[in-house]
Each structure stands twice: as structure tokens, then as C-alpha cells.
C-alpha positions in Angstrom: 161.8 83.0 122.2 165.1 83.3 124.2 166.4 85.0 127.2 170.2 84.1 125.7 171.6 85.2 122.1 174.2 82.5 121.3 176.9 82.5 118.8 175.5 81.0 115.9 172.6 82.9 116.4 174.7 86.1 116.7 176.8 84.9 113.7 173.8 84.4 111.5 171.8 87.6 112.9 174.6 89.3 111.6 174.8 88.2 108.0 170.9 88.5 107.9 172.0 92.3 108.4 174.5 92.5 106.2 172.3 91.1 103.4 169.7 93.3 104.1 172.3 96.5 103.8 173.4 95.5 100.7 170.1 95.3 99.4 169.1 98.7 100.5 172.8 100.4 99.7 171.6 101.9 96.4 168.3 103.3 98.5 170.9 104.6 101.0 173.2 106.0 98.2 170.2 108.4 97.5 170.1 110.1 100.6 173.6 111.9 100.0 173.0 115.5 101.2 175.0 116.6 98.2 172.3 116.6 94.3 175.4 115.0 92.6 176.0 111.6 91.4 178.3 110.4 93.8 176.5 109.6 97.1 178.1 106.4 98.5 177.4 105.9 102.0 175.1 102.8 101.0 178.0 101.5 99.2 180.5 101.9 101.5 179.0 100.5 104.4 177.8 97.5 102.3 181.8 97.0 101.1 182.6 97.2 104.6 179.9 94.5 106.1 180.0 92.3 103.8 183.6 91.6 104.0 182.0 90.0 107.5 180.3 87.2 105.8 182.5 85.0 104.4 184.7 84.6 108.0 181.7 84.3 109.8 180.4 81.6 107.9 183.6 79.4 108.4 183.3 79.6 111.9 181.9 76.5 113.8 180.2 76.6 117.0 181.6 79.7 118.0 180.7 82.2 121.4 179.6 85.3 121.2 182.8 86.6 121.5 184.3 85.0 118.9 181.6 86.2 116.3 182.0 90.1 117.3 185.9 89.5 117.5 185.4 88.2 113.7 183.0 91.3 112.4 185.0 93.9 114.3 188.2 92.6 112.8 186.9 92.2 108.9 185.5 96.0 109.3 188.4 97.8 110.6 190.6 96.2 107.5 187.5 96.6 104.8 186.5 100.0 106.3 185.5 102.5 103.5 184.4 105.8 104.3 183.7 107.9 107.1 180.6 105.3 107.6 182.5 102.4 107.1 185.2 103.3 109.9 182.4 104.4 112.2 180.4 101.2 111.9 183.5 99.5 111.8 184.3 101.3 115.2 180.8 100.5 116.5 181.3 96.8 115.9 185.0 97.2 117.8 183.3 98.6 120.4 180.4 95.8 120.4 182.9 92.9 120.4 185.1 94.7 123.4 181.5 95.0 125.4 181.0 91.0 124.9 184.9 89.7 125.1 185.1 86.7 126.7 181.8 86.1 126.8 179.8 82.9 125.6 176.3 84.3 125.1 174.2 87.2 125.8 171.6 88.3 128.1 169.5 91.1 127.7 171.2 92.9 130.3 175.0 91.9 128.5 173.3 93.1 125.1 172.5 96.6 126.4 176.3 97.0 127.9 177.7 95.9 124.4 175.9 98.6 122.8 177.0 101.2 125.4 180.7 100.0 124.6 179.8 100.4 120.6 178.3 103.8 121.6 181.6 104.9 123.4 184.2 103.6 120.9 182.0 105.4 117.9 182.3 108.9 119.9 185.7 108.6 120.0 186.8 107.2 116.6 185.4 111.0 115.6 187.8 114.3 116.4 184.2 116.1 116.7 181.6 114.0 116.6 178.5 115.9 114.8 175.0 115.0 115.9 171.9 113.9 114.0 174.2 111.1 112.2 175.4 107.6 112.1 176.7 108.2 116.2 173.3 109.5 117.0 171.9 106.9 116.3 173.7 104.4 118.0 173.5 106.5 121.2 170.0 106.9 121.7 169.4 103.5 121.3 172.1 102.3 123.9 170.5 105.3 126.1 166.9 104.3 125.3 168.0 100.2 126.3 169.4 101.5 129.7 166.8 103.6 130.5 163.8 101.2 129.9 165.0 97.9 129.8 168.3 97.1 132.1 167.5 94.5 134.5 163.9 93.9 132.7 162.4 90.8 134.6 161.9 87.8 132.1 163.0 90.5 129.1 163.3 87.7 125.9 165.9 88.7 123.4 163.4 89.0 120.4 161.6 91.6 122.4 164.9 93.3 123.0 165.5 93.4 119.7 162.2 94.7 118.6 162.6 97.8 120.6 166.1 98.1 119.3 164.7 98.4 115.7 161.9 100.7 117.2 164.2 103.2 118.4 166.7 103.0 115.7 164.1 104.1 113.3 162.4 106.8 115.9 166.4 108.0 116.1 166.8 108.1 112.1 163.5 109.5 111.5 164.3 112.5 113.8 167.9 113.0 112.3 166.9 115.8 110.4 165.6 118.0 113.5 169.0 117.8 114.7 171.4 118.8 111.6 170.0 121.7 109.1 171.7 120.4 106.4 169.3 117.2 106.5 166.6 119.6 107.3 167.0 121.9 104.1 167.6 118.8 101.9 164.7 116.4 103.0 166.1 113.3 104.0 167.7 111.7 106.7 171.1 110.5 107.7 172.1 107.7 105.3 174.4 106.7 107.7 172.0 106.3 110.4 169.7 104.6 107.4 172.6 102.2 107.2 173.0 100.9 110.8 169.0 100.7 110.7 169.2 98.2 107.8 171.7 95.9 109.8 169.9 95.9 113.0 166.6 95.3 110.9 168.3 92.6 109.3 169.5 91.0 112.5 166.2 91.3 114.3 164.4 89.7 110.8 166.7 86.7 111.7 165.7 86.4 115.3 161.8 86.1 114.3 162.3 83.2 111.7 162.5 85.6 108.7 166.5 85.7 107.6 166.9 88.1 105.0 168.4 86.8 101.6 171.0 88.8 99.2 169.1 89.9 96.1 170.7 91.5 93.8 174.4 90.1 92.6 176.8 92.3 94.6 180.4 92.5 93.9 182.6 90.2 95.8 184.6 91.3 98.7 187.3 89.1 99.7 189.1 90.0 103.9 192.4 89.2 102.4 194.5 91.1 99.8 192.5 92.7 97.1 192.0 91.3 93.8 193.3 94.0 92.3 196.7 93.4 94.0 199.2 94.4 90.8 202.1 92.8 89.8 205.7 94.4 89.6 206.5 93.2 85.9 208.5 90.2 86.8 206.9 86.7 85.8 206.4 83.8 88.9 204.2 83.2 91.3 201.8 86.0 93.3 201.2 84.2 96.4 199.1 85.1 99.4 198.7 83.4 102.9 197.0 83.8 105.9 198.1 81.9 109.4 196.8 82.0 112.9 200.2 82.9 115.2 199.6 81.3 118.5 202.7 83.4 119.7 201.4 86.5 117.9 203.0 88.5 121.1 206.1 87.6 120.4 206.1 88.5 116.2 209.0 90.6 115.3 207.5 92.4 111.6 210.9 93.6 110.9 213.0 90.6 111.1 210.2 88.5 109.3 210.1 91.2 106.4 214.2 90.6 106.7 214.2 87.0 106.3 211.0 86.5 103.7 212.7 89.4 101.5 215.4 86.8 100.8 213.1 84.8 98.9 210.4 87.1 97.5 209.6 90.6 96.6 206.4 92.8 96.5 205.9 91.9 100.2 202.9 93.2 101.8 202.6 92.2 105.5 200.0 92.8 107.8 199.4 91.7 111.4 196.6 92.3 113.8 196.9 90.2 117.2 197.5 86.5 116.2 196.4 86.9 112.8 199.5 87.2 109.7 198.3 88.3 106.2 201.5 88.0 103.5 201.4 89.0 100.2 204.7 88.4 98.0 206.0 87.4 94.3 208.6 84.6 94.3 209.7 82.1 91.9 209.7 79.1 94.6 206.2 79.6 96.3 207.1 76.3 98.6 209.8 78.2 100.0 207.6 80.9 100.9 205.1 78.7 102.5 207.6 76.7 104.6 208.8 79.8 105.9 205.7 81.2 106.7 204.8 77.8 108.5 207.0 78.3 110.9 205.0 81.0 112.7 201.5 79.1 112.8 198.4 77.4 111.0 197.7 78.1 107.4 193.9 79.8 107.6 194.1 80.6 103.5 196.5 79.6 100.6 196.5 81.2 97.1 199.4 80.6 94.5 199.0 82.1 91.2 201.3 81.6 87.9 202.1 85.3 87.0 203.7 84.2 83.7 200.6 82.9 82.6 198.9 85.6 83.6 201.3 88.1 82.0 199.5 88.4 78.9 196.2 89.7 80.7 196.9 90.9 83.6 196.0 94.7 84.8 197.6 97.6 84.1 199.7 99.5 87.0 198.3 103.1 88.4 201.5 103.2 90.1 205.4 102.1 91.3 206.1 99.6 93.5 209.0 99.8 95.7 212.7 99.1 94.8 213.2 97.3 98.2 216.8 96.8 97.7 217.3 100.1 97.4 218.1 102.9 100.5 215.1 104.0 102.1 214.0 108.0 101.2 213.4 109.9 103.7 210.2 110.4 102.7 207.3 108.9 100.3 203.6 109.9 99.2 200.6 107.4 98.4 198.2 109.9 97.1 194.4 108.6 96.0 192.8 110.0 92.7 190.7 109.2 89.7 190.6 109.7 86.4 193.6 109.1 83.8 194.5 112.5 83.5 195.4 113.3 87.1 197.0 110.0 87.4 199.3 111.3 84.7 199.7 114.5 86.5 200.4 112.8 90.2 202.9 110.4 88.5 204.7 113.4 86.8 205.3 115.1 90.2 207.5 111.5 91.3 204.1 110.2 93.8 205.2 107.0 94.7 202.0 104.9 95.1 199.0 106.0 93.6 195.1 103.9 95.1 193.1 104.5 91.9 189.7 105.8 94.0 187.8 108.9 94.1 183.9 110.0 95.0 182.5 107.0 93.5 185.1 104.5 94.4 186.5 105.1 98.0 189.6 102.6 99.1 189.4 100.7 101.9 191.6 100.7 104.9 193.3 97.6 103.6 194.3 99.2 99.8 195.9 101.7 101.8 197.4 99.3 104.1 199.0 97.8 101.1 200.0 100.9 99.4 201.8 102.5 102.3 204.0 99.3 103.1 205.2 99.2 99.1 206.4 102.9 99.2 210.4 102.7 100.8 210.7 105.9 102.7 211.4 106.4 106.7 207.5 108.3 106.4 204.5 107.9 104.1 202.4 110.8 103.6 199.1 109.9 102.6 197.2 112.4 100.1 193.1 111.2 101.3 191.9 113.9 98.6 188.2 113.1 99.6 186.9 114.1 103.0 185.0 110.8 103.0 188.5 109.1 102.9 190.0 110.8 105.6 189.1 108.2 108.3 190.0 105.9 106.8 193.3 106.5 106.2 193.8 107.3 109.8 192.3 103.9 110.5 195.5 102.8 107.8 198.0 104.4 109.6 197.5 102.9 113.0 197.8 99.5 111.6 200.9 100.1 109.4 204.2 99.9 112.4 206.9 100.0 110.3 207.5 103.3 108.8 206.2 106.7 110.2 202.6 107.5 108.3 201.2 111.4 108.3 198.2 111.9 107.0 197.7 115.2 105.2 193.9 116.0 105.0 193.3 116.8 101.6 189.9 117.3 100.8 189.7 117.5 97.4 191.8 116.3 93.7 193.1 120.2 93.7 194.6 120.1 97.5 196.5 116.6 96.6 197.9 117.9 93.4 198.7 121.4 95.3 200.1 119.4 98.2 202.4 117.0 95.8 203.6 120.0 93.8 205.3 121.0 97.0 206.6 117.7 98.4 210.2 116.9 97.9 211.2 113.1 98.9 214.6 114.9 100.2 213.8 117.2 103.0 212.5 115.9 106.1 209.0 114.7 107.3 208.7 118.2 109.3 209.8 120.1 106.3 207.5 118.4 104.2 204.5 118.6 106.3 205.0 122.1 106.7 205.5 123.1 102.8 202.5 120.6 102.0 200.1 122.4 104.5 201.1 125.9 103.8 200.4 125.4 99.9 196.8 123.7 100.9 196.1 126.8 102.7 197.1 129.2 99.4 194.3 127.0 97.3 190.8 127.0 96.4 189.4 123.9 95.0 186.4 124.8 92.2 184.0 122.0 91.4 181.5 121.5 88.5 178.6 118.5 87.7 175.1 118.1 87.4 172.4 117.6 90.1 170.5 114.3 90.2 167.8 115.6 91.6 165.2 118.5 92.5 166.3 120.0 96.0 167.0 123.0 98.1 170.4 123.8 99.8 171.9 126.7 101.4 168.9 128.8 100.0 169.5 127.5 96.6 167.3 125.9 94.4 168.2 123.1 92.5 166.6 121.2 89.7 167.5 117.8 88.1 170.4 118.2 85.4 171.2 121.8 86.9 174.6 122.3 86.3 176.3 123.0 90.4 179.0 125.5 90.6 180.6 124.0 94.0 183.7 126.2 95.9 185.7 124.3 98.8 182.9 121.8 99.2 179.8 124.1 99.3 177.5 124.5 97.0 177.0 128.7 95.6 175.3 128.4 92.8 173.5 126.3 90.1 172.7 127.4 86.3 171.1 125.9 83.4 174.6 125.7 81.0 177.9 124.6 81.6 179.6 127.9 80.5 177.0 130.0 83.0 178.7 127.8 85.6 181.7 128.1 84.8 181.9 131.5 84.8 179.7 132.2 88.3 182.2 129.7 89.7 185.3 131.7 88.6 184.5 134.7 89.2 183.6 134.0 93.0 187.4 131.8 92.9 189.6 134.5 91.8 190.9 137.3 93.7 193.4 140.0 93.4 196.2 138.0 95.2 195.8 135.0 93.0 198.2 134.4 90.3 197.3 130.7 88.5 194.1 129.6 87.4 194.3 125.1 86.7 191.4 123.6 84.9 191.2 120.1 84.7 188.2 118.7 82.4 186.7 116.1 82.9 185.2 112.7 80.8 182.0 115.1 80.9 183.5 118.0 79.4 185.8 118.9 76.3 189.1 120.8 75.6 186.4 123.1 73.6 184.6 123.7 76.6 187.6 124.2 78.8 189.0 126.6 76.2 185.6 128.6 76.2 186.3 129.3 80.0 190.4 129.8 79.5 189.4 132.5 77.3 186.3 133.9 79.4 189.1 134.0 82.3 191.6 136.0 79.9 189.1 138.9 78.6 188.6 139.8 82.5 191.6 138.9 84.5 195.2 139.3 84.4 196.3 135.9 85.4 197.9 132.8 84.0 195.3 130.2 83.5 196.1 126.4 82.4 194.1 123.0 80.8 195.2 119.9 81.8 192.5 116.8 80.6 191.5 115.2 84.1 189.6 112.6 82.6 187.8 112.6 86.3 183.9 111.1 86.1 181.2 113.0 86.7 182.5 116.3 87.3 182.8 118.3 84.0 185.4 120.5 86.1 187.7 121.0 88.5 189.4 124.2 88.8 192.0 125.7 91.2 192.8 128.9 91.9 196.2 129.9 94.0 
């Protein structure tokens, strides 16, 4: 027992957590308000922490503030999802509340968690109660209230109530938000910081909690999935420590590097540089990068022998040589079909992510610094992506970045459809937004479980007619569906009906709706294959 938390301790408390959020994400997946098969909260939050570990264990002998620096940095670049930029925004907050400090007393533990509570709050435009922020405020209000300036208060004990009224705070979740209440289960992102503080605590009795399942790896520095712009070479990566990070000029580095290599992606935060580029002469590119600091990590890879397996591109990289456009689009979908579609309308960068598969702040990061315009607008097409592309934008100094909040596939392909790269950001904002307004975004796929929303009954395998995000209906058949759906979609005004089928649908199917749609309403209707998981349809109406 302890009345200090060091940094080691801290350090490995923390990947305790980590390891027990990943073991729990799929558990945490299940609690999605939502019957269909994409809840991913567990999953998001798990990419996002456990990008944490591998930084964390390199570090030797480090303070307190050191270790929180570490974690809040690797989550605000990994963050994925709403949940993943709020707990990344929690663990900002936590590592401002301990800066400079070498360990932690009970009293400095409590403070940090005020400071997490405060940053969380306002990384949301509205924070909504009975969630992930909840959570992390009744505890911090719970420590203050019952345990600042404790007498002889050991940090084990501290940490015991923590757990205690992280679970009381989940656990009560759904009294607080109806839409928790109707379903039956409570806030999975709430369930999520529970698992990490669990974790931690498990540590700090003797009991460190091992990873036990295989989970995909998640690298802090650029994605394996980095693609190449079809020339042959080397694909090399750095990362160095600046120690006069305050001085860094972005632009004239880009200048000077561009000389020697191509597909540059550059990232800074503070003293640390990240570099991606292609060049033939990957000494050059080192050497030059030398001159601004310490070498943290080196990769070098032969392209040309690569060439023969590498991946296929979802999108096109920049011409950097060529005159900046005025303006650019990174848009993020899934499914081959829409990919087709977005890259027919001229998008310039295309994240290949979608409800199963959200990106990170860092693909996003990357995508917006290979598209050459004067401003990126970034199609988020998922609420739950939202966030994190504001989180993007703020890191990204170059170029100005507007994000359009597209919710759904339908709103991004709307929004592109009225994009033109040669009218200006206000322009383009303006057309985009307007067009997002004139659309309705129809949603079919089946419910993975038995539940109750909005008055509605669900069963298991029920097919859910969903309109703008809400559930109105679910029927036994596709076609039933498909009808319900439409018919509350189309009104008088509306002159274009777009259905995109899915990997769980047909053309058959989509042409048994088409000509439903035709026998009772005089409008133009369309089938474009989607090729979109999991959802049989998705269907527009403008």
C-alpha cells in the first residue's frame, strides 16, 4: 500500500486497463442502443487505448507526467469514434491535471480527474448526460466530496472507490437517458472507461490484467495501410524528437523534403515529427530529417519488391507539383460500389471506413495532407465519425479543413454531387449544406437481437426499416421493409428516388422495390450496386 502513484506504476496501471478493454470490447460492442450489427464502441475505444501500449512500454523510469503526456498524445492521433475522442480528451485532460508532476497523491489524483472531467465537457458541442462524460464526472465529484484531503488516504483505497463509483455511475446510466432505458442496457461508453479504471485498479492490488484474445495490432505511427502512388523505391517513415519543436517551420520543411521525395505526409505535435515519404535515396531523406532532432523510429521499405503484392488504392494521391485547387474533398465510405460512385464525382481522397470500420484521427490526418487544395472538406458520413474528424482538422495547419457533418453514405454522395473543386470554400459549403438539407437518408438491415425501441418491437433477424437515423418500423421480409420505408420517404416535392444494394441484397431485390416505387408514384427512381456490408439498402429520396 502507497500514499504515492509513481510513474511506472501509472505506466503499467495503465496498460493493465487497456488490456482489460480490449478483452471486454466485443462485450461492450453489444451494448449499442441500435439491434444492428454494427455496434463498435468496444472497438473503438480498444483501437484507440491500445495504441497507448507500445510507447509506454519504451519508456524508462519516467514521472507521472511523462506517462499521461504519452497516453494523451497516442489517443488524440489513434482516436476513433465519438468514444475514442472523448476518452482520448479525458486522458488530455488527466495529463494537463498532473503536468509537471513526478508522482501522485491522493489529493493530486482527484484534481487530475477534475481536469479529465473538464476537458471531456468541452471536447462535446452538447454534451448529453447518462454517457461516457457522466461517468467521468460523478466520479471526479464523488472523489472531491468524500475523499479530498483524506488523512492517511492510500492510493489502492482511492482507487477502490474510484472503481466503486464508476460502476454505481454506469449502472445508473440508463435512469438518465430513455434511449438506454427503453433498450435495456447501459452506456457502452461509460462500460468502456469502467473496464480501464478496473484494469488499472487490478494492477495496483497485485492482479495485472493480461491480453487474451489476439487483437489486431495498432501501431502510433503511420498506418500499415499507408498506399503507395504507383512509382517503385523506397516508402520510408521516421519519427524524431525536435528539441527546438518551437521554432519548426511545416511549410519550408515540406519545401525542402519535397525536393527529394513525394507522397509526403507530415505531422507535428509539440517536439514530436512524424514523416511519411517515397524516394529513391532513403539516406537522403534521413540526413535531412536529422537535422531537426533524434531518430525515435526508422522504417525503409523496398516498394519495387513489394510491387507485385502490394494493396490496391481506394483513392488519388496528390499531384504535388501541380497548382493547388481551390478546393478538395476526403470523403469516408464503404463498400466497392459507392467507392466507384464517390470516385466518379472527382472525390480526391477517399478513407475506406464505414459503421464497422471507423478511421482514426490519424487516417484522416494523412488523407487531408495528400489532397492539394487551399481547403479540404471532409465528408465524416457516420455520426460516430464526426469527432473525429474535428479532432483531424485541428491538427492539420497547412491548408484550411471544413468539416461538413454528414451523417450518413446518402448525405456524402448528396454533398459531393454538389461540390465543384472551382468555386470557393464559401460557395461550396453553402451548395454542399443546402443539398444535405433537400435529402432523406433510408436505411435497411436486420436486428441482432430481441429489443424494444421507440415503441417498437423488435425480434432477432427482423428486418429494420431506419429513416434519418431512427428506427420506424421492423417487418418480417425484406420487400415489407422496403416498402414501409418508402412510402414514409417519399413526398409530393420529391423528384429522385437512389437505391444502393447492398452485399446483403440483389439487383432482383432492388428491382422488386424500383418497380413497387413505379406502380404508386410518379418519380424517377435509380439502382446503383453499393456493395455496402450489412445493410441490404440504402435509399435516398430528394
Amino acid at each position: 500500500m502507497s500514499k504515492f502513484l509513481d510513474g511506472e506504476k501509472l505506466s503499467k496501471a495503465i496498460i493493465s486497463g487497456a488490456y482489460a478493454l480490449a478483452n471486454n470490447k466485443n462485450r461492450i460492442d453489444s451494448l449499442n442502443v441500435f439491434p444492428v450489427p454494427d455496434g463498435d464502441t468496444g472497438t473503438n475505444m480498444s483501437s484507440t487505448f491500445l495504441a497507448t501500449v507500445k510507447n509506454l512500454e519504451k519508456l524508462n523510469n519516467p514521472d507521472v507526467s511523462k506517462v499521461a503526456a504519452s497516453v494523451a498524445h497516442d489517443t488524440i492521433y489513434e482516436a476513433r469514434g465519438n468514444s475514442g475522442v472523448i476518452l482520448s480528451q479525458i486522458w488530455k485532460g488527466f495529463a494537463l491535471g498532473v503536468d509537471k508532476k513526478k508522482k501522485l497523491s491522493a489529493n493530486d489524483l482527484i484534481i487530475a480527474f477534475e481536469s479529465a472531467t473538464q476537458r471531456a465537457y468541452k471536447s462535446v458541442f452538447k454534451p448529453i448526460e447518462g454517457t461516457i462524460l457522466t461517468v467521468i464526472r460523478e466520479i471526479s465529484e464523488n472523489l472531491r466530496k468524500n475523499h479530498f484531503d483524506q488523512k492517511d488516504l492510500e492510493i489502492e483505497d482511492l482507487f477502490d472507490e474510484i472503481v466503486a463509483y464508476a460502476r454505481k455511475s454506469c449502472d445508473e446510466t440508463p435512469n438518465k437517458l430513455k434511449t438506454l432505458r427503453e433498450v435495456g442496457v447501459t452506456d457502452s461508453g461509460g462500460e468502456g472507461l469502467y473496464q480501464i479504471l478496473w484494469g488499472m485498479n487490478e494492477f495496483l492490488h497485485g492482479n495485472p490484467v493480461s491480453l487474451k484474445e489476439e487483437q489486431e495490432e495498432i501501431t502510433a505511427f503511420i498506418n500499415d495501410s499507408e498506399v503507395y502512388d504507383g512509382e517503385f523505391g523506397y516508402c520510408t517513415e521516421f519519427l524524431i524528437d525536435m528539441p527546438n519543436w518551437k521554432d519548426f517551420d511545416k511549410n519550408k520543411f515540406n519545401a525542402e523534403l519535397e525536393k527529394i521525395a513525394n507522397s509526403l505526409v507530415i505531422v507535428n505535435d509539440d517536439n514530436l515529427l512524424k514523416v511519411h515519404g517515397h524516394t529513391l535515396k532513403p539516406g537522403d531523406m534521413l540526413n535531412f530529417g536529422q537535422k531537426y532532432g533524434e531518430f525515435i523510429k526508422i522504417k525503409s521499405e523496398n516498394m519495387t519488391l513489394q510491387a507485385n503484392d502490394s494493396k490496391a488504392t481506394t483513392m488519388e494521391l496528390a499531384d504535388k507539383n501541380s497548382p493547388r485547387a481551390l478546393c478538395g474533398v476526403v470523403s469516408c465510405n464503404l463498400g466497392n460500389g459507392i467507392i466507384r460512385t464517390m470516385k466518379e464525382l472527382n472525390c480526391d481522397y477517399i478513407v475506406e471506413s464505414g459503421q464497422t470500420q471507423n478511421p482514426s484521427a490519424q487516417d484522416l490526418i494523412n488523407a487531408i495532407e495528400q489532397v492539394n487544395a487551399e481547403t479540404v472538406f471532409v465528408l465524416p458520413n457516420n455520426s460516430n465519425v464526426i469527432l473525429v474528424a474535428q479532432q483531424a482538422a485541428q491538427v492539420v495547419t497547412d491548408k484550411n479543413v471544413i468539416i461538413v457533418p454528414t451523417k450518413t453514405q446518402i448525405q456524402g454522395i448528396t454533398a459531393m454531387m454538389n461540390f465543384n473543386s472551382e468555386i470557393s470554400s464559401e460557395d461550396n459549403l453553402e451548395q454542399m449544406q443546402e443539398a444535405i438539407a433537400g435529402v432523406s437518408t433510408g436505411e435497411i438491415t436486420q436486428a441482432v437481437r430481441n429489443t424494444k425501441i421507440n415503441n417498437i418491437k423488435i425480434k432477432e433477424e427482423d428486418f429494420l426499416c431506419i429513416l434519418d437515423n431512427k428506427i420506424v418500423a421492423s417487418e418480417k421480409d425484406l420487400f415489407t421493409a422496403g416498402r414501409k420505408l418508402v412510402d414514409r420517404m417519399i413526398k409530393p416535392k420529391n423528384e429522385i428516388v437512389s437505391i444502393y444494394y447492398g452485399d446483403e441484397s440483389s439487383l432482383t431485390e432492388a428491382e422488386e422495390l424500383l418497380n413497387y416505387i413505379n406502380s404508386k408514384y410518379d418519380i424517377e427512381v435509380e439502382i446503383i450496386e453499393g456493395n455496402q456490408p450489412n445493410y441490404h439498402f440504402y435509399i435516398g429520396v430528394e
